[in-house]
C-alpha positions in Angstrom: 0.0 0.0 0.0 1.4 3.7 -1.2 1.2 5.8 1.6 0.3 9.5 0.0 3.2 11.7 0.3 2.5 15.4 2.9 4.5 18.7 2.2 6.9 17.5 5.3 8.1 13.9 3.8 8.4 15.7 0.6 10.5 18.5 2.0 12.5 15.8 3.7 13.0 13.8 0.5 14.0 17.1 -1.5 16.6 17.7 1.4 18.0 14.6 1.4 18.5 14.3 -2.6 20.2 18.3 -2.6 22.6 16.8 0.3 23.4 14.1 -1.5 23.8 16.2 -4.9 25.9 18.3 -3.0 28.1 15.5 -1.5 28.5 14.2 -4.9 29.3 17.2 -6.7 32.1 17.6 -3.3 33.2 14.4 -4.5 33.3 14.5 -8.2 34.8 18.7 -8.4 38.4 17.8 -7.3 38.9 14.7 -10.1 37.5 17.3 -12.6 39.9 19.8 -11.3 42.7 17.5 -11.9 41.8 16.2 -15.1 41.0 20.3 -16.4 44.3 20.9 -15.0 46.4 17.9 -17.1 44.9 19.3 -20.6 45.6 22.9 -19.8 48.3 24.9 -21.3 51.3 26.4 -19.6 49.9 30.2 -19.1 46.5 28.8 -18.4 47.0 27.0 -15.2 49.8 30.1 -14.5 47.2 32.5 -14.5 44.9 30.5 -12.4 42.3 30.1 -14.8 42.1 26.2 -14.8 38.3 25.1 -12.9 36.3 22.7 -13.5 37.3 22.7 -17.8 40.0 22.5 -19.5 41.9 26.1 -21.0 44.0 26.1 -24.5 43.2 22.2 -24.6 46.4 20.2 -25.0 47.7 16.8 -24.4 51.5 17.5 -23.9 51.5 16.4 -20.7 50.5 13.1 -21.4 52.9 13.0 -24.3 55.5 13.4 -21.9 54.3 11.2 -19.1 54.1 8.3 -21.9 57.2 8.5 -22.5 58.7 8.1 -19.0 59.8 4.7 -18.6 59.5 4.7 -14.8 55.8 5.6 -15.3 55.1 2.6 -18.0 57.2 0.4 -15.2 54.9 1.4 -12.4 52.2 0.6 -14.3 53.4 -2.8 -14.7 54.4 -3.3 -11.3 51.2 -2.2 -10.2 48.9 -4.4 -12.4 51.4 -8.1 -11.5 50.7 -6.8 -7.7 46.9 -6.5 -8.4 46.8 -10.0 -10.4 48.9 -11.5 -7.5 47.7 -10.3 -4.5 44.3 -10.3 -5.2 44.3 -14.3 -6.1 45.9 -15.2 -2.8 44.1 -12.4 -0.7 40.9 -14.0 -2.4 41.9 -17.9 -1.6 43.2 -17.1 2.0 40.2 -15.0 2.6 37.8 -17.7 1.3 39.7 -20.9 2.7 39.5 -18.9 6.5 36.1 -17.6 6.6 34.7 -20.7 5.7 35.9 -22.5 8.7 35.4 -19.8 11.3 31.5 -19.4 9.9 30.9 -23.1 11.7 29.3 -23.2 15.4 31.8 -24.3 17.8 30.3 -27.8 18.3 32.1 -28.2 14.6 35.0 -26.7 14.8 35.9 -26.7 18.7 38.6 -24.2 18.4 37.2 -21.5 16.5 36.6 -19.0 19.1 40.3 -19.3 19.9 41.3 -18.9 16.2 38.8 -15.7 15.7 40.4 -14.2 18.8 44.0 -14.6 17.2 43.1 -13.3 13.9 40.9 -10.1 15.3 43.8 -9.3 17.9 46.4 -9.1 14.7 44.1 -6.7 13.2 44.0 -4.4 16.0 46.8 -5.1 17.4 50.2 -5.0 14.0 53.7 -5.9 14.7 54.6 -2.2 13.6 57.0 -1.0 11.0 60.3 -1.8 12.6 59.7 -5.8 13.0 57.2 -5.9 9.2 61.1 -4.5 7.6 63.0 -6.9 9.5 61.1 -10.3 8.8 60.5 -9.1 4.9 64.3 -8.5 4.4 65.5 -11.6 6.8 63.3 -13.7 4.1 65.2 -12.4 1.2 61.9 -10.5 -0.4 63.4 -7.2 -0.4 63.2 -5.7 -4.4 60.8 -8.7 -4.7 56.6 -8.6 -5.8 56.4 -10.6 -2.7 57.4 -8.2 -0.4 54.2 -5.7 -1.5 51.4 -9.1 -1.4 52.8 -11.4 1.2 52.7 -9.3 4.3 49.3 -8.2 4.2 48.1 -11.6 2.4 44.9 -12.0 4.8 43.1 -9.4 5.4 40.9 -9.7 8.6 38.4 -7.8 7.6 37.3 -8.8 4.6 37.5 -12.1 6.7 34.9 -10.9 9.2 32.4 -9.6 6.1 33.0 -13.2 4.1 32.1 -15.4 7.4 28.8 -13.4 8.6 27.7 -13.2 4.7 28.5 -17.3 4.6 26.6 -17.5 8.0 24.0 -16.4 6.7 23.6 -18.9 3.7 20.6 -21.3 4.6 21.8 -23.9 6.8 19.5 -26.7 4.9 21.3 -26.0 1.6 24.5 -27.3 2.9 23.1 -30.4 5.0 21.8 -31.5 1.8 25.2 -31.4 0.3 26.7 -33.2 3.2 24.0 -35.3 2.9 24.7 -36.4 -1.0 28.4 -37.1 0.3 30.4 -34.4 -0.6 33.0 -32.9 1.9 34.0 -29.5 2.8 36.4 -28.6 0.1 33.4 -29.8 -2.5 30.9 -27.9 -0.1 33.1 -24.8 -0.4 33.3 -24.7 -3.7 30.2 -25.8 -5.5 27.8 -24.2 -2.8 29.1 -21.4 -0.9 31.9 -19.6 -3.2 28.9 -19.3 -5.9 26.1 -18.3 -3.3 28.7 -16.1 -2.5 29.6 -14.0 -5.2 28.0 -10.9 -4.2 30.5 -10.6 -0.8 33.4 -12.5 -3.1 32.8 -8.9 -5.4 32.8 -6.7 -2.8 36.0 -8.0 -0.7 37.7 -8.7 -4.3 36.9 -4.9 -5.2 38.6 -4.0 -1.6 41.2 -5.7 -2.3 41.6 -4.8 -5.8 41.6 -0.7 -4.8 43.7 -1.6 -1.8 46.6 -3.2 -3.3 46.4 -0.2 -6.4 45.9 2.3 -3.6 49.0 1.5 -1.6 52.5 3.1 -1.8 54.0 3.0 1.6 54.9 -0.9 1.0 56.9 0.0 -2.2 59.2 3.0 -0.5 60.4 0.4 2.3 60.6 -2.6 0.4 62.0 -1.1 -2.3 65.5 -0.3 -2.9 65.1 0.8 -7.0 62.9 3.3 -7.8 62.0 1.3 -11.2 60.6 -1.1 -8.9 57.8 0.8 -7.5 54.0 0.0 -8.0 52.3 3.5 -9.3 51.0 4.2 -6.1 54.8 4.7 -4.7 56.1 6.1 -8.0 52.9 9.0 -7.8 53.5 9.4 -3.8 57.5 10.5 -5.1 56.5 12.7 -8.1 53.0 14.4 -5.9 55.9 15.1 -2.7 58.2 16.3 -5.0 59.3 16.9 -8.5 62.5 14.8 -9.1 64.7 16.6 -11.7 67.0 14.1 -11.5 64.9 11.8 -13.9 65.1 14.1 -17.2 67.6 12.9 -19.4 67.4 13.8 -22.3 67.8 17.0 -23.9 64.8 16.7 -25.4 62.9 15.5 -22.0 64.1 19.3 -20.9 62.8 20.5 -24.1 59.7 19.0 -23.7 59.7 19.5 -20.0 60.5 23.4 -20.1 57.5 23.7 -22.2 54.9 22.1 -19.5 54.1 23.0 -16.4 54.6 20.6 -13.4 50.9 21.1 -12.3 49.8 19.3 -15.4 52.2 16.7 -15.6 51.4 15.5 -12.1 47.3 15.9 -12.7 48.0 13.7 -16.2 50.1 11.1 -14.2 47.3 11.1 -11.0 44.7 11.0 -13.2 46.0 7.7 -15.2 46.8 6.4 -11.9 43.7 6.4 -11.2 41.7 5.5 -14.7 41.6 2.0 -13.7 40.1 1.6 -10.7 37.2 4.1 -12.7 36.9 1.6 -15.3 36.9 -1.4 -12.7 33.9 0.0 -10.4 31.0 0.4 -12.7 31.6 -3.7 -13.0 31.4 -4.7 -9.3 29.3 -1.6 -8.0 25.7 -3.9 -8.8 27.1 -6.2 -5.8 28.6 -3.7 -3.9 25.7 -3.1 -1.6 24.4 -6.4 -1.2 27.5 -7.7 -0.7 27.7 -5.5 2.0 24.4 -5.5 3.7 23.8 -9.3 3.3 24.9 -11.2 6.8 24.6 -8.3 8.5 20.7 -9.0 10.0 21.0 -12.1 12.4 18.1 -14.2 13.5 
């Protein structure tokens, strides 16, 4: 039954909708800043006349950032990392949560597991003994060193197990039932009742291990080795000089202004992840809501 909207619930539903304009318009101004900014000419963004669209439209600064190799690199760097650590994020996520969504009549020790792993997440080692173990295992300068330490993340553990809880109990007796095991339970009945969470913790992940930098400045000893997020954290902190080589890299470089180049290289950064989300955003919510009412 359609309750008839009064003036009130109307106002309240226009207020709501201009907040949430407004929030999104907060949210969407700075990336169109930035990408104004990385097609603007020299004088433009001089003169402070770069908003919200681009002035004198070029695309030299993209022209130049494609031609830095320790851009390209970065890329690459960044995209093995994603691949990498997002498949054993993904299994080690999966292959924990499933066990620690049992009662404890079936798995007797799971409160003392579940204790352990939610004391590591509030509780970290710190940077000091994280350097130590990663270089006394020889991954220093290695793609290891970014995806191993962090390889399960707690709390995309905690959303998989109550989203698995809450998968009807019956459905899996009945596979138990028909003789299959846990591994075959797993896998042909809760990994594809669970794709909704599986998108949401694999997008986490994804935008987390494309997100971070401070991994690849300690772990790192070459610069050439750095995932995209380190390499931008260098060139956004400061301009290094040091990298043009070329006489026609100063050329070139005398002819741009910094401002655009680092708006081109932020804003190709982060093109991925923009073409990524429209893809998983349909189970975003769900994946996050579902589990989270108990009975």
């Amino acid at each position: 039954m359609v309750q008839p909207q009064t003036l009130g619930s109307r106002l309240i539903t226009a207020s709501i909708y201009s907040a949430l304009a407004l929030m999104a318009a907060l949210c969407i101004m700075p990336i169109l800043n930035v990408l104004a900014v990385s097609f603007s000419s020299n004088t433009a963004i001089d003169a402070g006349k770069v908003s919200m669209w681009p002035v004198d439209f070029t695309t030299t600064a993209y022209n130049y950032v494609a031609q830095k190799k320790e851009f390209l690199a970065s890329i690459l760097v960044s995209l093995k990392r994603v691949a990498l650590g997002t498949v054993i994020n993904m299994v080690l996520t999966l292959f924990t949560a499933y066990p620690l969504s049992k009662e404890v009549p079936q798995f007797r020790l799971r409160t003392w597991y579940a204790w352990i792993f939610v004391f590591t997440m509030l509780f970290a080692g710190g940077l000091v003994p994280s350097y130590l173990l990663v270089k006394e295992l020889g991954l220093m300068d290695t793609l290891w060193a970014l995806v191993l330490p962090g390889a399960v993340p707690v709390f995309n553990v905690i959303l998989l197990l109550n989203f698995i809880r809450a998968l009807p109990k019956e459905l899996l007796e009945a596979g138990f039932i028909d003789g299959a095991g846990h591994v075959q339970i797993l896998w042909r009945v809760v990994a594809p009742l669970s794709l909704p969470a599986l998108a949401t913790v694999g997008l986490f992940t994804i935008v987390g291990h494309w997100n971070e930098w401070f991994g690849g400045l300690i772990y790192m000893n070459d610069p050439i080795r750095y995932p995209l997020a380190s390499y931008l954290q260098t060139v956004v902190v400061r301009l290094d000089l040091t990298q043009i080589r070329s006489a026609d890299e100063w050329k070139l470089f005398a002819e741009l202004n910094d401002r655009a180049v680092r708006a081109a290289q932020i804003f190709l950064g982060a093109l991925p992840i923009f073409c990524v989300y429209p893809f998983l955003q349909r189970y975003f919510m769900s994946g996050i809501v579902m589990g989270s009412v108990k009975e």
